[in-house]
C-alpha positions as CSV (number, residue, x, y, z in Angstrom):
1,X,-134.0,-4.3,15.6
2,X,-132.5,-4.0,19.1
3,X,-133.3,-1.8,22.1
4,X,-131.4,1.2,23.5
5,X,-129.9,1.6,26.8
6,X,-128.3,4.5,27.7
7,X,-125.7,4.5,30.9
8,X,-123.8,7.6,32.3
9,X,-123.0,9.3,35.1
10,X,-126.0,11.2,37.0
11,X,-128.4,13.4,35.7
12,X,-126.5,12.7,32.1
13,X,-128.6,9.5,30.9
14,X,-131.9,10.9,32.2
15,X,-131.1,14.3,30.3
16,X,-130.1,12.3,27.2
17,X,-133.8,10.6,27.2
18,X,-135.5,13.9,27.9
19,X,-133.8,14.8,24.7
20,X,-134.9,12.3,22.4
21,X,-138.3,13.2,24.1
22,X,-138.3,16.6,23.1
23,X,-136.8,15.9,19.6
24,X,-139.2,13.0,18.6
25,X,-142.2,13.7,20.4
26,X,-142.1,11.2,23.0
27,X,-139.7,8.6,24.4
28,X,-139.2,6.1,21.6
29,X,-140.1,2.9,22.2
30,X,-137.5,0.4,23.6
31,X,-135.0,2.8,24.6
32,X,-133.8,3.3,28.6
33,X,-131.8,5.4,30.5
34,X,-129.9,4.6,33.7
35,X,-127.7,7.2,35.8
36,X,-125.4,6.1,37.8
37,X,-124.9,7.8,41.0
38,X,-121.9,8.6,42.6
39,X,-121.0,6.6,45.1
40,X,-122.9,3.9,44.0
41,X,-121.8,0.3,44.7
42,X,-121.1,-1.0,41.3
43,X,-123.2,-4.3,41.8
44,X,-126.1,-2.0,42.7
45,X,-125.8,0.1,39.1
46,X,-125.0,-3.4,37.3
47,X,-128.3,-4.8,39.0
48,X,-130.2,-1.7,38.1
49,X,-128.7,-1.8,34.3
50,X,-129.2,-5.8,34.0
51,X,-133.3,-5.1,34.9
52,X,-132.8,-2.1,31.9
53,X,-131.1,-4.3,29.9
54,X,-133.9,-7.0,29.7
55,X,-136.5,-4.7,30.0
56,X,-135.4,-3.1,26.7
57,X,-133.7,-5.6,24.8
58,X,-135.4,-5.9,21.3
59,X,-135.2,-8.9,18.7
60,X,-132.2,-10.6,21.0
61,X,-130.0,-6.9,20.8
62,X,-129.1,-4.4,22.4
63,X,-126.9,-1.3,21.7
64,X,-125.6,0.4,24.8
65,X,-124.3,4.1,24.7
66,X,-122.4,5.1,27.6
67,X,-120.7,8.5,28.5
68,X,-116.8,7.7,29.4
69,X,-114.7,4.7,28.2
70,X,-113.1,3.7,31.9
71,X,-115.4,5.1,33.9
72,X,-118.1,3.6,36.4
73,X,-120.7,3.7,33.5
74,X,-119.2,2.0,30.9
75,X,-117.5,-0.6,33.7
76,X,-120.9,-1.3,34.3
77,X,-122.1,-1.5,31.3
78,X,-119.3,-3.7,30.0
79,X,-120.1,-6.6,32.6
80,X,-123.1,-6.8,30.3
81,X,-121.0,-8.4,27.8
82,X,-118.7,-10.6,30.0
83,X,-121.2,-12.0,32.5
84,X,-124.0,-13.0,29.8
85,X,-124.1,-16.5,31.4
86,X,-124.1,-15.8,34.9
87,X,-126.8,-12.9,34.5
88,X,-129.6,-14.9,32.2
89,X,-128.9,-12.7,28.9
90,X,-129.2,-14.3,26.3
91,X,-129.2,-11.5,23.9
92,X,-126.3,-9.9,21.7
93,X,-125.5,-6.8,23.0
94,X,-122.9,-3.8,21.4
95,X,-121.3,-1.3,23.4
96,X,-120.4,2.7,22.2
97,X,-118.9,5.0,24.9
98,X,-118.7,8.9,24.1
99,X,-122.2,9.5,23.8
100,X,-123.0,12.5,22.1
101,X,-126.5,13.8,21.0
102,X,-125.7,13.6,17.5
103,X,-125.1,9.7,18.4
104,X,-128.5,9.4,20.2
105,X,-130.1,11.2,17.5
106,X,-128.5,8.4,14.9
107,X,-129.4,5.7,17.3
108,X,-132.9,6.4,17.6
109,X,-133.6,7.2,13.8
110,X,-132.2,3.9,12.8
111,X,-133.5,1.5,15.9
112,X,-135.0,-0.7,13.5
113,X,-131.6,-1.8,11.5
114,X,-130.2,-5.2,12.8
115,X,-127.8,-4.3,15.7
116,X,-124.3,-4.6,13.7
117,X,-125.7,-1.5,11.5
118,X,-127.0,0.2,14.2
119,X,-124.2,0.2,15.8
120,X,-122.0,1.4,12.9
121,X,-124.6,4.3,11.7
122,X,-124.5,5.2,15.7
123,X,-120.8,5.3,16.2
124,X,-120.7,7.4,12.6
125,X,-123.3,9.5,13.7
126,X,-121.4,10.3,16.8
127,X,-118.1,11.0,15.3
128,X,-120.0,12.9,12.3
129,X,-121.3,15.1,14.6
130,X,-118.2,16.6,16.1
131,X,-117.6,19.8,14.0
132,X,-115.5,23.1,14.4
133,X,-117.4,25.7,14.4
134,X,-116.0,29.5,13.0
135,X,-113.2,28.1,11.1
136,X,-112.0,25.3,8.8
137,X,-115.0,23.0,8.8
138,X,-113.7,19.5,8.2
139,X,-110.2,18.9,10.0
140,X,-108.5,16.4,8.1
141,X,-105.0,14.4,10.4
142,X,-102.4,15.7,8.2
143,X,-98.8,13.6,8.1
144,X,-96.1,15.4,9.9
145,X,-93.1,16.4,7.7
146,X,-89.8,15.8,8.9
């Protein structure tokens, strides 16, 4: 069982949230969002995301879903992991970045799995969910003939 936080660039986090409102209901219990401003000193977002973070954690886990691998978000996000001393975490936290609504939708039907299957149901859920539409439906990498 372990709490939700989603990071990403501003309004995408808070639009993300109002989603699994409208889809569920209501906001699901232990689930965040945090948008990060442009321009925003980065200790200010980590500050901001650390408060999420404990706010939200669940059980001693967290899974994080953030919007861009390299950018400001998922920077942020990823000091979550690498200052867990100096920041008074002391809860296992998992990161995914290329959030998707298909992703959110996985990670919020399955909150209650231990964080190492919530995490692998979200990332499937994510990549699942990325379809071509009008034409062949599943691409599959073909090898390239020489």
């Amino acid at each position: 069982m372990a709490g939700i936080l989603i990071i990403a660039h501003t309004p995408i986090a808070s639009a993300m949230l109002s989603f699994a409102e409208h889809v569920y209901g209501s906001v699901p219990e232990h689930i965040q969002a945090v948008d990060i401003p442009a321009h925003e000193d980065a200790k200010i977002s980590f500050e901001r995301v650390l408060a999420a973070a404990k706010a939200v954690e669940r059980h001693g886990e967290l899974l994080v879903l953030t919007d861009v691998m390299g950018a400001t978000p998922a920077n942020v996000a990823s000091r979550l992991m690498t200052q867990q001393s100096s920041s008074g975490m002391k809860f296992k936290v998992q990161i995914l970045a290329g959030l998707n609504l298909p992703m959110l939708m996985r990670a919020v039907s399955y909150k209650d799995d231990a964080l190492d299957a919530l995490t692998q149901k979200t990332l499937q859920g994510g990549q699942n969910g990325i379809l071509r539409l009008g034409g062949v439906a599943n691409l599959q990498t073909t090898e390239v003939q020489d």
